[in-house]
DODOVEX-62115 format. One record per residue: residue number from 0; x, y, z of N, C-alpha, C, O in turn. Coordinates in pm, whole numbers, plus 50000, padded with zeros to 5 digits. Example, Ala and Ser with C-alpha at 12.3 -4.5 7.8 and 13.67 -1.06 7.14 Angstrom:
REM residues 2
<pt 0; <51319; 49431; 50780>; <51230; 49550; 50780>; <51320; 49670; 50780>; <51424; 49668; 50846>>
<pt 1; <51285; 49775; 50708>; <51367; 49894; 50714>; <51290; 50003; 50787>; <51341; 50114; 50804>>
//
This chain:
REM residues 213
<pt 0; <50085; 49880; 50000>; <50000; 50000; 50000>; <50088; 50124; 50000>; <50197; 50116; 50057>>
<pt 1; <50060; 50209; 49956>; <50174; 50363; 49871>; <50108; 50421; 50018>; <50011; 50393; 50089>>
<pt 2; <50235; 50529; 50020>; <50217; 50623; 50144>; <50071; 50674; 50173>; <50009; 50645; 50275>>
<pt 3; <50025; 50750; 50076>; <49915; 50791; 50068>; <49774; 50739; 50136>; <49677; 50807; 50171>>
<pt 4; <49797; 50585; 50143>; <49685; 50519; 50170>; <49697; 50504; 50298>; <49611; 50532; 50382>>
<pt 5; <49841; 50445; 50325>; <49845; 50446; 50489>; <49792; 50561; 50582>; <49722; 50552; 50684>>
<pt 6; <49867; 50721; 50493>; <49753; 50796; 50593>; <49625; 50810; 50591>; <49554; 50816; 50691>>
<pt 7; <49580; 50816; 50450>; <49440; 50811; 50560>; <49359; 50717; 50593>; <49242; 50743; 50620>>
<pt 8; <49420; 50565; 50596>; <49420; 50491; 50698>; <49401; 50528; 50850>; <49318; 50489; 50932>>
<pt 9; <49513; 50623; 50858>; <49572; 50678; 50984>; <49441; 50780; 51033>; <49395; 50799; 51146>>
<pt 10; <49409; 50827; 50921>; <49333; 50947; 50962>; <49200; 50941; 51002>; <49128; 51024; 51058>>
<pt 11; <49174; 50796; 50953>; <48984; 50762; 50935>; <49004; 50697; 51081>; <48909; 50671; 51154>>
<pt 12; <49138; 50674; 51115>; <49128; 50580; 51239>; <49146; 50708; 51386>; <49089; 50691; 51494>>
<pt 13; <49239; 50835; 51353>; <49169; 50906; 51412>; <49109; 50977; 51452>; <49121; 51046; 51553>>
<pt 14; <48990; 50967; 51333>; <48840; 51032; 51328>; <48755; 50937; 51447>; <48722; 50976; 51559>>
<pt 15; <48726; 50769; 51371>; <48696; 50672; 51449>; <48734; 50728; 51667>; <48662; 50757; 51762>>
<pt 16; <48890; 50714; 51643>; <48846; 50711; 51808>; <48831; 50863; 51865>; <48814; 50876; 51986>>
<pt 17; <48840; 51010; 51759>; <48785; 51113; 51845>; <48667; 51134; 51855>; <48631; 51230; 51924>>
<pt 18; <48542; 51026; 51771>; <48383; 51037; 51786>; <48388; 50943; 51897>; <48298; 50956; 51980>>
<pt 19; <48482; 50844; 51917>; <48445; 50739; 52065>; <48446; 50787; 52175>; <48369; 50759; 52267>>
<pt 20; <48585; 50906; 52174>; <48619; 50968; 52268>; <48528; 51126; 52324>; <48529; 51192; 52428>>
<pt 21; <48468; 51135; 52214>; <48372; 51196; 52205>; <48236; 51214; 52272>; <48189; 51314; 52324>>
<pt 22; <48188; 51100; 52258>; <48063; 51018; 52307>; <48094; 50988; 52455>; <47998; 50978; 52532>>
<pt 23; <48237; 50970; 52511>; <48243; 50920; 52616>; <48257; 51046; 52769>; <48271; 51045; 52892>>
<pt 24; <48240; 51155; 52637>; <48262; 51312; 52726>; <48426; 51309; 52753>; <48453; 51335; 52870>>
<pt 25; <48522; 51285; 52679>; <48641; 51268; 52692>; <48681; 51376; 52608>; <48744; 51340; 52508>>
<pt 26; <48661; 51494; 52620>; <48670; 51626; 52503>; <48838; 51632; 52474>; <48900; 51637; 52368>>
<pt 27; <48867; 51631; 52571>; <49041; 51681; 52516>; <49096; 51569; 52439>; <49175; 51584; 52346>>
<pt 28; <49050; 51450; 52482>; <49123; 51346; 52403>; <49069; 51354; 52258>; <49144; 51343; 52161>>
<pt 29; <48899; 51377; 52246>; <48845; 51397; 52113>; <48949; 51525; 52056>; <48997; 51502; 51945>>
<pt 30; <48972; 51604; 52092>; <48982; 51742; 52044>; <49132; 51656; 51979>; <49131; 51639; 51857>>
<pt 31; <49258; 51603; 52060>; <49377; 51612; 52055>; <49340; 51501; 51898>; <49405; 51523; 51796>>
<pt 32; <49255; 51412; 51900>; <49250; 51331; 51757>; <49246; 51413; 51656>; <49333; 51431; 51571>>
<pt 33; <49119; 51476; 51668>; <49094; 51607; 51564>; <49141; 51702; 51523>; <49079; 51763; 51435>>
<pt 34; <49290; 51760; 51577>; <49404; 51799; 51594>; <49477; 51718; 51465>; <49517; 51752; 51354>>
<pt 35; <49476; 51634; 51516>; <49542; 51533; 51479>; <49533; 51527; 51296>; <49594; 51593; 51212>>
<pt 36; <49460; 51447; 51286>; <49303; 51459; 51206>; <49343; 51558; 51076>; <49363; 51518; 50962>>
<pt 37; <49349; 51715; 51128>; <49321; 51758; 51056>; <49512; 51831; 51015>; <49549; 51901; 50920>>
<pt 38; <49574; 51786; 51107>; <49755; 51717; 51040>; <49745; 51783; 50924>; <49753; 51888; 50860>>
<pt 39; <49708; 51584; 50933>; <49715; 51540; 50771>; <49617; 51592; 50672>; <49643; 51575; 50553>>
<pt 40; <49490; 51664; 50711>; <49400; 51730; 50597>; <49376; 51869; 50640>; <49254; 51875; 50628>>
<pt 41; <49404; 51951; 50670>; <49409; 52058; 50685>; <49227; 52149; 50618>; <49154; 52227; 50678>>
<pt 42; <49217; 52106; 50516>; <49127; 52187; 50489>; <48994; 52124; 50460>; <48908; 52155; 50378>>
<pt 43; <49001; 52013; 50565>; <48823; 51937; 50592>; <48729; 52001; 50647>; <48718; 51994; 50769>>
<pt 44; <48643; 52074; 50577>; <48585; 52125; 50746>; <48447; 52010; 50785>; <48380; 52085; 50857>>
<pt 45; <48400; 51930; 50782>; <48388; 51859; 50838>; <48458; 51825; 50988>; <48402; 51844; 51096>>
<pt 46; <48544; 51790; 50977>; <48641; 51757; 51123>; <48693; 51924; 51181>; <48769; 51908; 51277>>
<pt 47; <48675; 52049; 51156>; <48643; 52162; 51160>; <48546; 52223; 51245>; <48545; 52321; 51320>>
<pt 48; <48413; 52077; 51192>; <48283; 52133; 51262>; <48305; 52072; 51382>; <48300; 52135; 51488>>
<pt 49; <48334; 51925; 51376>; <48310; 51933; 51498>; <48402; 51911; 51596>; <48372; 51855; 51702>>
<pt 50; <48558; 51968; 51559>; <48606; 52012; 51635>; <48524; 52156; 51744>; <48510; 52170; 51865>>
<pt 51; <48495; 52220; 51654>; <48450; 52348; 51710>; <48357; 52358; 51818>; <48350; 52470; 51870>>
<pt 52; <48303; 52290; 51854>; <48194; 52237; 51964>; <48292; 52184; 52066>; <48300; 52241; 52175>>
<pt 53; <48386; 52056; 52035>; <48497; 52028; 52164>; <48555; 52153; 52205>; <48542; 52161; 52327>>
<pt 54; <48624; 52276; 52149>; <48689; 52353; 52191>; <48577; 52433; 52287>; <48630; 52479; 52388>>
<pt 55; <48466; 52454; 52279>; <48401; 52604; 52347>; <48379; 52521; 52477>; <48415; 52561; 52587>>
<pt 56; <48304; 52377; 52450>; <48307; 52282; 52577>; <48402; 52313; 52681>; <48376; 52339; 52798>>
<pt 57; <48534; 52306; 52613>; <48643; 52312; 52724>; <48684; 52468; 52720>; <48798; 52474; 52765>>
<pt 58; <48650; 52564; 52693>; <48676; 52679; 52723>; <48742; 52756; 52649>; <48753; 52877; 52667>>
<pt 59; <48794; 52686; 52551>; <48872; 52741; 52423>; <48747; 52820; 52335>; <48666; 52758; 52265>>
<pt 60; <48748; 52958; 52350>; <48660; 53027; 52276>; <48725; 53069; 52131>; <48676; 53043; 52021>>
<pt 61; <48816; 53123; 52152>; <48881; 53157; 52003>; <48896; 53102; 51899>; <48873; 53127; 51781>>
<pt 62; <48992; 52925; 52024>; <48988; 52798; 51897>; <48875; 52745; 51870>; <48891; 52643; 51802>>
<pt 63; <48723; 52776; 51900>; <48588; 52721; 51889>; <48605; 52786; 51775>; <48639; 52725; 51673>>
<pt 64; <48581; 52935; 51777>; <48519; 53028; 51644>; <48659; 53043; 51562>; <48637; 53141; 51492>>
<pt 65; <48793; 52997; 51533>; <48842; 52945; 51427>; <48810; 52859; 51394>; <48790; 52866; 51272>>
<pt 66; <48789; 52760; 51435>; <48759; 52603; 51394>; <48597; 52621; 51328>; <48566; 52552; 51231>>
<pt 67; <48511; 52708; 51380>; <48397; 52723; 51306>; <48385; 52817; 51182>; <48297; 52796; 51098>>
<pt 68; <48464; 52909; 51172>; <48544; 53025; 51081>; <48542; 52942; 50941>; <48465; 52973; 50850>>
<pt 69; <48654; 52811; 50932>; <48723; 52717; 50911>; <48572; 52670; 50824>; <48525; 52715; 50719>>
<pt 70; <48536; 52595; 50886>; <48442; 52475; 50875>; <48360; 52614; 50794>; <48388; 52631; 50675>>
<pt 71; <48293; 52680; 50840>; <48208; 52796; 50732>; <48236; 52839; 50604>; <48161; 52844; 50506>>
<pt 72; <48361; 52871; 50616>; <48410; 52870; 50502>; <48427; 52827; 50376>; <48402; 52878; 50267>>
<pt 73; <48485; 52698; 50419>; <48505; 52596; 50358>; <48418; 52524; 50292>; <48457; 52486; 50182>>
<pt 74; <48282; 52484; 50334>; <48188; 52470; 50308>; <48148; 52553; 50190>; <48147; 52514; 50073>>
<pt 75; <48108; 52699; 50240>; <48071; 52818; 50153>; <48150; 52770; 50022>; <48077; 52772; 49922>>
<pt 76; <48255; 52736; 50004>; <48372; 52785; 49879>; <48333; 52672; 49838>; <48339; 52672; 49716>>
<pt 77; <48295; 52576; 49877>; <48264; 52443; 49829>; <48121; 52423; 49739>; <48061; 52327; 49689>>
<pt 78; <48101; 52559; 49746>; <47925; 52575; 49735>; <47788; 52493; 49822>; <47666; 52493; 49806>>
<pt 79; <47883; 52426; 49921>; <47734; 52339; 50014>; <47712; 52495; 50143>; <47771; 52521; 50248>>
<pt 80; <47573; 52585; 50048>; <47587; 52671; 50179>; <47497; 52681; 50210>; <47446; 52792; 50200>>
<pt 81; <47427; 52578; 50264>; <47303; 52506; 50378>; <47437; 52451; 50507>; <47437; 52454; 50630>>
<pt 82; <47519; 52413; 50427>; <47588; 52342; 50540>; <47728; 52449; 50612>; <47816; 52419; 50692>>
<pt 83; <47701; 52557; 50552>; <47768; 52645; 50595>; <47722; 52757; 50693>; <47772; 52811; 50791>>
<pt 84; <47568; 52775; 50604>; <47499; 52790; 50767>; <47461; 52735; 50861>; <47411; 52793; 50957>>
<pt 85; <47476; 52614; 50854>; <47425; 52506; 51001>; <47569; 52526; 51073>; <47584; 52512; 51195>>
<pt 86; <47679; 52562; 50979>; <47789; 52538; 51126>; <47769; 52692; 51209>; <47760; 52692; 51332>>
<pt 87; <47765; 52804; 51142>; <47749; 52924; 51202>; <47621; 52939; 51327>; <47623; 53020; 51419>>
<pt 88; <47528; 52851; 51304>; <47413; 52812; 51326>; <47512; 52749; 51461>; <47527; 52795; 51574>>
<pt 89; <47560; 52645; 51405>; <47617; 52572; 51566>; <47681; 52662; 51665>; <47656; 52659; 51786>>
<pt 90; <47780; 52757; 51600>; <47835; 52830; 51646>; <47778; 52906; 51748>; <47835; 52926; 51855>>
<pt 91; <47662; 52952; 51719>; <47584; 53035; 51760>; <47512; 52955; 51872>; <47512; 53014; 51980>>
<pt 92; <47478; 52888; 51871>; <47412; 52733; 52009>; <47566; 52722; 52097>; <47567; 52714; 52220>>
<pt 93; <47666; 52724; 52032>; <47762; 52662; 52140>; <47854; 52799; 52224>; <47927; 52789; 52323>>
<pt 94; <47817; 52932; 52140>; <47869; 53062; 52232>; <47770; 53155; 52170>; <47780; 53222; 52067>>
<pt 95; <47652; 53142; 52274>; <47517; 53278; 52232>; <47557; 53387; 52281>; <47493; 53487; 52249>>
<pt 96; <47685; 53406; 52380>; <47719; 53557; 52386>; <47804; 53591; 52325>; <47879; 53677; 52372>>
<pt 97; <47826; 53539; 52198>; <47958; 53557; 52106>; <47858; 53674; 52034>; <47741; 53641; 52051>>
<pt 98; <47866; 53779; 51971>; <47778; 53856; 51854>; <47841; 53796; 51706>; <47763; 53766; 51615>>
<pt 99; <47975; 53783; 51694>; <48006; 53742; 51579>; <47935; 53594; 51512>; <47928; 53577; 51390>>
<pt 100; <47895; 53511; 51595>; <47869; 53389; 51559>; <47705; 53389; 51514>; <47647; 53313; 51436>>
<pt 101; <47637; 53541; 51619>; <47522; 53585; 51495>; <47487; 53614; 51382>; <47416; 53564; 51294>>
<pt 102; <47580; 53750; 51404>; <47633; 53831; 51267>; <47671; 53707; 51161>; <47617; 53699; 51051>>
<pt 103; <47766; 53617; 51206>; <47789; 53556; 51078>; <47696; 53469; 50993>; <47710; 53448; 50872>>
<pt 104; <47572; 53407; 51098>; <47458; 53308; 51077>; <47383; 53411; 50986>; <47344; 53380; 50874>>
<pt 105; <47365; 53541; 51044>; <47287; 53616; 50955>; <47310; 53695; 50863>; <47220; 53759; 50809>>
<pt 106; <47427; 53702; 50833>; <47522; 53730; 50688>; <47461; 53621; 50607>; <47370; 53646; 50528>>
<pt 107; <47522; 53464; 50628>; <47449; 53372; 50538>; <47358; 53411; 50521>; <47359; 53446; 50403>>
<pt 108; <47212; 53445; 50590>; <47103; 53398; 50570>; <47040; 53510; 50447>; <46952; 53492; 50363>>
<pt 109; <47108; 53607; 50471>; <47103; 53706; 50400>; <47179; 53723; 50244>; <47139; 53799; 50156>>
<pt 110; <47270; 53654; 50237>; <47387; 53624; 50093>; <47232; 53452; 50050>; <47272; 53384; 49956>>
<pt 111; <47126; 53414; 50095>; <47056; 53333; 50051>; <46877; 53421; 49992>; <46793; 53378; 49914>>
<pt 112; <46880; 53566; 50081>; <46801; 53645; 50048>; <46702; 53613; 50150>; <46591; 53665; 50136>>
<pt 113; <46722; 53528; 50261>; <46647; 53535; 50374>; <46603; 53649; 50502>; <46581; 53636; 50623>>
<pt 114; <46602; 53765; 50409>; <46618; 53864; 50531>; <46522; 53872; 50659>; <46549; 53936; 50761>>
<pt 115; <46418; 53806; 50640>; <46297; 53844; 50769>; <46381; 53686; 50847>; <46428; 53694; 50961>>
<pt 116; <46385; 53610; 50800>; <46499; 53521; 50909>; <46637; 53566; 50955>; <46690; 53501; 51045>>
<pt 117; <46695; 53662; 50907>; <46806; 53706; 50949>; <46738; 53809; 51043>; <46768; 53746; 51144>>
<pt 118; <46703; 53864; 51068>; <46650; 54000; 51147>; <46593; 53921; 51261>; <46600; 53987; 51364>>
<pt 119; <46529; 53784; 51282>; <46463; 53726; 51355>; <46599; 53684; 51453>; <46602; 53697; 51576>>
<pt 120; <46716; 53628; 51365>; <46827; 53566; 51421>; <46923; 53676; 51531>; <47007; 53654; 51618>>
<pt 121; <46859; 53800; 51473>; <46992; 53922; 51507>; <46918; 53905; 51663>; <46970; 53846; 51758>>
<pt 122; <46797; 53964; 51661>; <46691; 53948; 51772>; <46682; 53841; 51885>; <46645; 53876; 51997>>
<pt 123; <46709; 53730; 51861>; <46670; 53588; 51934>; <46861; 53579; 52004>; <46886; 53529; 52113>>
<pt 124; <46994; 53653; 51889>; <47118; 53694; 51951>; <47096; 53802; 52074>; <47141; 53783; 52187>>
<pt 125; <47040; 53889; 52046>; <47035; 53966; 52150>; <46958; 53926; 52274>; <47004; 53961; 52383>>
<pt 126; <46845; 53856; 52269>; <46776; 53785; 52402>; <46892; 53735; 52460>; <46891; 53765; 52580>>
<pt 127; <46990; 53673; 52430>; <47100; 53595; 52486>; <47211; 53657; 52579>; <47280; 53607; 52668>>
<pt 128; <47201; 53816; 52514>; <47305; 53881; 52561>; <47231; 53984; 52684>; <47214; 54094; 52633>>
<pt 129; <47190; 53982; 52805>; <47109; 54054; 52896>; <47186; 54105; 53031>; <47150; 54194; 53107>>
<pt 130; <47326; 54006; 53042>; <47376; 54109; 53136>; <47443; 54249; 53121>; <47514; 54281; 53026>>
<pt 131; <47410; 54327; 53226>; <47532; 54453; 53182>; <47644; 54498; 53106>; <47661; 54601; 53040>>
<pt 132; <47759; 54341; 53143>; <47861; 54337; 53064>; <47814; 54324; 52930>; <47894; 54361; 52844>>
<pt 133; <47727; 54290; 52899>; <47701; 54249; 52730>; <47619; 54321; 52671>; <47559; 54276; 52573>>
<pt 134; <47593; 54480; 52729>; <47546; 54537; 52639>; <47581; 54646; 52511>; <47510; 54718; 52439>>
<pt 135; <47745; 54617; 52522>; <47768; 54669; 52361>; <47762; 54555; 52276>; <47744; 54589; 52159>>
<pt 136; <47771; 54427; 52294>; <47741; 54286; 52205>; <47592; 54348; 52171>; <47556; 54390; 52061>>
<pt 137; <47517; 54345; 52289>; <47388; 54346; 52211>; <47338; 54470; 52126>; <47238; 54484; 52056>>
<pt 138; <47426; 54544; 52152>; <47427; 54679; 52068>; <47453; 54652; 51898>; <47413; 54691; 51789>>
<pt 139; <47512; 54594; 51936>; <47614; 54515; 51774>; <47491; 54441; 51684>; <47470; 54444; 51563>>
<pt 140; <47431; 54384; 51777>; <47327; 54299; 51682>; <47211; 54384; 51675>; <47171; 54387; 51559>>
<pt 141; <47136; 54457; 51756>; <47037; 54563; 51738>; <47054; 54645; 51637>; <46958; 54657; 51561>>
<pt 142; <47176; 54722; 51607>; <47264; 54812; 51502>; <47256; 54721; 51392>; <47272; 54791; 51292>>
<pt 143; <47242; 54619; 51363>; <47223; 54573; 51255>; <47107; 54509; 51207>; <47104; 54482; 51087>>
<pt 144; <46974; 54468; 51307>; <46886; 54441; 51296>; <46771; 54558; 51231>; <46675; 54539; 51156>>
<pt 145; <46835; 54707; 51303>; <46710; 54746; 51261>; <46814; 54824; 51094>; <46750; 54903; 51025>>
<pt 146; <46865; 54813; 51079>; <46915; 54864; 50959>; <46859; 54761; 50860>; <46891; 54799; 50747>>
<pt 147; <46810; 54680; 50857>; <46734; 54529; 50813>; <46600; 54595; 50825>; <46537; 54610; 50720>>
<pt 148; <46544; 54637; 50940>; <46364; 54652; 50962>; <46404; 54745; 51063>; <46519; 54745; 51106>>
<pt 149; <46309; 54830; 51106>; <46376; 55002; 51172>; <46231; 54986; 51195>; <46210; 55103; 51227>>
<pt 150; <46058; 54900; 51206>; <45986; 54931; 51242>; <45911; 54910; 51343>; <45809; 54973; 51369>>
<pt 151; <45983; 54774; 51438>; <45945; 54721; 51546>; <45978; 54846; 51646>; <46091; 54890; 51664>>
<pt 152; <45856; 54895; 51708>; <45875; 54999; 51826>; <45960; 54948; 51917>; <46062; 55012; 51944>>
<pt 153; <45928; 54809; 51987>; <46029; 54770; 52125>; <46203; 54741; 52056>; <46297; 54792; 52117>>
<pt 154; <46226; 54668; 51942>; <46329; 54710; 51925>; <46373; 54812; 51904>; <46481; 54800; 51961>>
<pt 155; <46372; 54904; 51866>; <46412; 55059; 51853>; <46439; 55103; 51997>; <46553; 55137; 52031>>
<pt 156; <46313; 55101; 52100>; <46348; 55169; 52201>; <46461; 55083; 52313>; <46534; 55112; 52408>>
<pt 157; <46420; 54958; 52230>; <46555; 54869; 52337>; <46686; 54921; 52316>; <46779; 54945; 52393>>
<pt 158; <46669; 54931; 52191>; <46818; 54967; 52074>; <46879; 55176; 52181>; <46987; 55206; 52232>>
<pt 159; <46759; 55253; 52171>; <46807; 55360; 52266>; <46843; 55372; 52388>; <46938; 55440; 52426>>
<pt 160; <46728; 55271; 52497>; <46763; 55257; 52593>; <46914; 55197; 52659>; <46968; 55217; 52768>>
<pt 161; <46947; 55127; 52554>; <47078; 55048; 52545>; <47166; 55138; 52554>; <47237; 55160; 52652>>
<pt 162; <47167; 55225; 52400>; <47258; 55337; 52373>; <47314; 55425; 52521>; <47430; 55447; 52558>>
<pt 163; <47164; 55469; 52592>; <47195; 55509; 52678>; <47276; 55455; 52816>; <47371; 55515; 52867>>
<pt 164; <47233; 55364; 52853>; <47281; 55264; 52959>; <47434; 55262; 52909>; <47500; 55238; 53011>>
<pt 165; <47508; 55273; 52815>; <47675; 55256; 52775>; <47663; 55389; 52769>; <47730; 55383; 52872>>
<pt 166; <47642; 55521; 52748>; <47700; 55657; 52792>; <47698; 55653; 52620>; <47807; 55662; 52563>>
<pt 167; <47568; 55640; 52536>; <47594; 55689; 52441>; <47468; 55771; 52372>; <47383; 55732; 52292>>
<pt 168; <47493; 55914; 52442>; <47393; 55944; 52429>; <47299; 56007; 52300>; <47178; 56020; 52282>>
<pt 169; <47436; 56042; 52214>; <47467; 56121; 52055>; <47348; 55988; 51969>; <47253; 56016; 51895>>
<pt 170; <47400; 55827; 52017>; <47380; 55764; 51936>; <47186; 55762; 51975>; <47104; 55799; 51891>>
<pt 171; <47149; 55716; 52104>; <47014; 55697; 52156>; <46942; 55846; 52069>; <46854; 55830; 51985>>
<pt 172; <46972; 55923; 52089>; <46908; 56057; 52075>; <46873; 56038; 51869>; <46797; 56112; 51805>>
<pt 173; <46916; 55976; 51838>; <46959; 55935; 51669>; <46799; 55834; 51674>; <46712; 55829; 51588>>
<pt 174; <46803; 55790; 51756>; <46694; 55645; 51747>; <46573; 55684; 51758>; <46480; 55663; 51681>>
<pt 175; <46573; 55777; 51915>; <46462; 55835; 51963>; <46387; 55946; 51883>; <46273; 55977; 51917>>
<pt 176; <46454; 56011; 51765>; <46433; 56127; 51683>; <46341; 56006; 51579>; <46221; 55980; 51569>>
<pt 177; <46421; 55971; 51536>; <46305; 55862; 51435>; <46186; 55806; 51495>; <46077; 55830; 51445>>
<pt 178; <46198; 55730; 51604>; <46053; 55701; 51676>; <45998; 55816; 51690>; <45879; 55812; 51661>>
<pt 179; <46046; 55954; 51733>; <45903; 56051; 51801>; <45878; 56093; 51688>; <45756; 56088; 51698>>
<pt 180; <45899; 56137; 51571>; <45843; 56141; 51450>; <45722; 56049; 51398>; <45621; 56079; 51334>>
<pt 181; <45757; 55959; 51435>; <45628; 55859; 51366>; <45567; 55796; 51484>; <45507; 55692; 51456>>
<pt 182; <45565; 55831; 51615>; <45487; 55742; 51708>; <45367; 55831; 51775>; <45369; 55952; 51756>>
<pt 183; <45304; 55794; 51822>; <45159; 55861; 51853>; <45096; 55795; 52017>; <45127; 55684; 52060>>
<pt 184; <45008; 55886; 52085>; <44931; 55796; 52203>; <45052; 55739; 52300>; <45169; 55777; 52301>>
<pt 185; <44996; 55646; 52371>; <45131; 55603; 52457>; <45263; 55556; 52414>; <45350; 55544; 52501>>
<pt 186; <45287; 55530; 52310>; <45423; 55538; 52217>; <45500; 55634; 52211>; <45621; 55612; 52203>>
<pt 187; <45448; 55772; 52213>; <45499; 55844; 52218>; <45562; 55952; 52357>; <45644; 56038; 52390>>
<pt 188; <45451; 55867; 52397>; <45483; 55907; 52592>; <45597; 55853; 52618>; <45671; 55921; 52689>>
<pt 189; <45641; 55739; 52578>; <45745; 55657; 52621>; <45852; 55693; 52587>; <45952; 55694; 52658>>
<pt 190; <45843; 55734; 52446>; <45976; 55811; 52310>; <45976; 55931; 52467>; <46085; 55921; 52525>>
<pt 191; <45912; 56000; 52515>; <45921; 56096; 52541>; <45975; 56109; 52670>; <46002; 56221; 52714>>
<pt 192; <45998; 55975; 52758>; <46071; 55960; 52890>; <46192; 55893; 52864>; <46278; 55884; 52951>>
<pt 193; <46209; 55835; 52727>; <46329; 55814; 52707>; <46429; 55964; 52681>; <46528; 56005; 52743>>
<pt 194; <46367; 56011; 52583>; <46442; 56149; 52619>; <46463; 56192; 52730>; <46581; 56209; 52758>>
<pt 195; <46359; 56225; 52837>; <46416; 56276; 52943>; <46501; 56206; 53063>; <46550; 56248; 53168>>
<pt 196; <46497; 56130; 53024>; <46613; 56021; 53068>; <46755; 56027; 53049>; <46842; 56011; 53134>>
<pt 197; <46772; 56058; 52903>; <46916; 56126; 52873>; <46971; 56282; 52914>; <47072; 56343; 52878>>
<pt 198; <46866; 56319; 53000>; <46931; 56460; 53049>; <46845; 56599; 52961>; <46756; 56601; 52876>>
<pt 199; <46933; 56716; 53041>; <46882; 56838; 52945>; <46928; 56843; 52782>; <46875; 56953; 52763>>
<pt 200; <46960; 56825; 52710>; <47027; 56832; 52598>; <46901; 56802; 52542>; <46821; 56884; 52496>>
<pt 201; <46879; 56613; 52552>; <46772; 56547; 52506>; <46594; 56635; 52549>; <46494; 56622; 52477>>
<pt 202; <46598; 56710; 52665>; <46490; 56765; 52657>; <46472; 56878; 52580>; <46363; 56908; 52531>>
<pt 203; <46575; 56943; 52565>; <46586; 57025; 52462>; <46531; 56997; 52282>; <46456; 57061; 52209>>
<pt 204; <46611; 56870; 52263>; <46538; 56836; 52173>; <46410; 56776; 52144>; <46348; 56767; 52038>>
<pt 205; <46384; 56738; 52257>; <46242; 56702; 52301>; <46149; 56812; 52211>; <46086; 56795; 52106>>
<pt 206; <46173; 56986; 52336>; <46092; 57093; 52304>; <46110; 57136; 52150>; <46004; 57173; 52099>>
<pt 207; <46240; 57140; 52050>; <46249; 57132; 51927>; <46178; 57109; 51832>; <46124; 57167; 51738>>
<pt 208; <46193; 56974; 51893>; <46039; 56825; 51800>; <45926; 56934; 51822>; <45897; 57021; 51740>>
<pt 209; <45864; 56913; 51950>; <45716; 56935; 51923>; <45668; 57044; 51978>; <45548; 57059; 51998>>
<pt 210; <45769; 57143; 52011>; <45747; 57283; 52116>; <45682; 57246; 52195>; <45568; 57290; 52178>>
<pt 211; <45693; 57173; 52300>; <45644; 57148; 52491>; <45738; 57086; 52542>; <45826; 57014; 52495>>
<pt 212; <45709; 57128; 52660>; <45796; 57090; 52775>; <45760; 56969; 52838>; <45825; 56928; 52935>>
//
């Protein structure tokens, strides 16, 4: 048998024991096969994908979203890009406070012309992201959701209230100007304590808008 065959002999054998090792919750040993694995093939993403799931398991965030980077890619260039969004897709299940692993699910979905599913995806990213620390992540995906659809009232005002809560008040005051323009009745009561929430500046522009105090 010519060199060639012996490896991937070598290689199917350790694919074989990093799915055993796998199954057995033995992650590092799976991971170190798949390592291994991908040696000798470098540009499988298959063994890519599911490397990328062993790494976030064990805490390796970076090497998760290369290894899913990888596997997306690869796929994409391959033209299978159903299967390029299921890994971004995984990505996104195995680190929901990642924003990039949204952004990238909903890039695909969008390079397929799925936009009311991408806007759904940016949205269902941001439910994920709710502590304090994570509200410029969720800023990231709001900022791109409503540039997609700009007509859901609670996103918008989530999207200002946010702005504000990080000390950004230039940007909230940008959001809140578009809602009090088009909102009416208690919608607009609300546009209207969000402003005064951001201080005198924002009430100022408050009185601007609609001359009252």
């Amino acid at each position: 048998m010519g060199l060639f065959g012996r490896q991937d002999i070598g290689r199917q054998e350790r694919l074989a024991a990093a799915g055993r090792a796998r199954a057995k919750g033995r992650y590092k040993k799976a991971i170190a096969e798949y390592r291994e694995a991908l040696a000798q093939q470098p540009d499988d993403p298959a063994t890519h994908a599911k490397l990328g799931p062993l790494l976030a398991k064990v805490g390796d965030f970076p090497g998760a979203w290369g290894a899913f980077v990888a596997a997306g890619e690869r796929y994409f260039d391959q033209g299978f890009v159903e299967k390029s969004l299921a890994v971004y897709l995984q990505a996104a299940e195995a680190m929901p406070w990642h924003p990039k692993t949204w952004k990238a699910a909903a890039r695909m979905l969008l390079d397929k012309g799925r936009r009311a599913d991408a806007y759904k995806l940016l949205l269902d990213g941001r439910d994920h992201l709710r502590r304090r620390s994570q509200r410029p992540e969720a800023i990231e995906l709001l900022v791109v959701a409503v540039k997609l659809d700009d007509s859901d009232f609670e996103v918008m005002i989530d999207l200002a209230r946010l702005h504000r809560k990080v000390d950004r008040a230039d940007d909230a005051l940008e959001v809140l100007n578009t809602l009090a323009q088009r909102s009416k009745g208690a919608q607009l009561k609300r546009v209207r304590r969000e402003y005064f929430a951001l201080g005198p500046s924002a009430r100022t522009a408050w009185r601007w808008l609609f001359g009252k105090g």
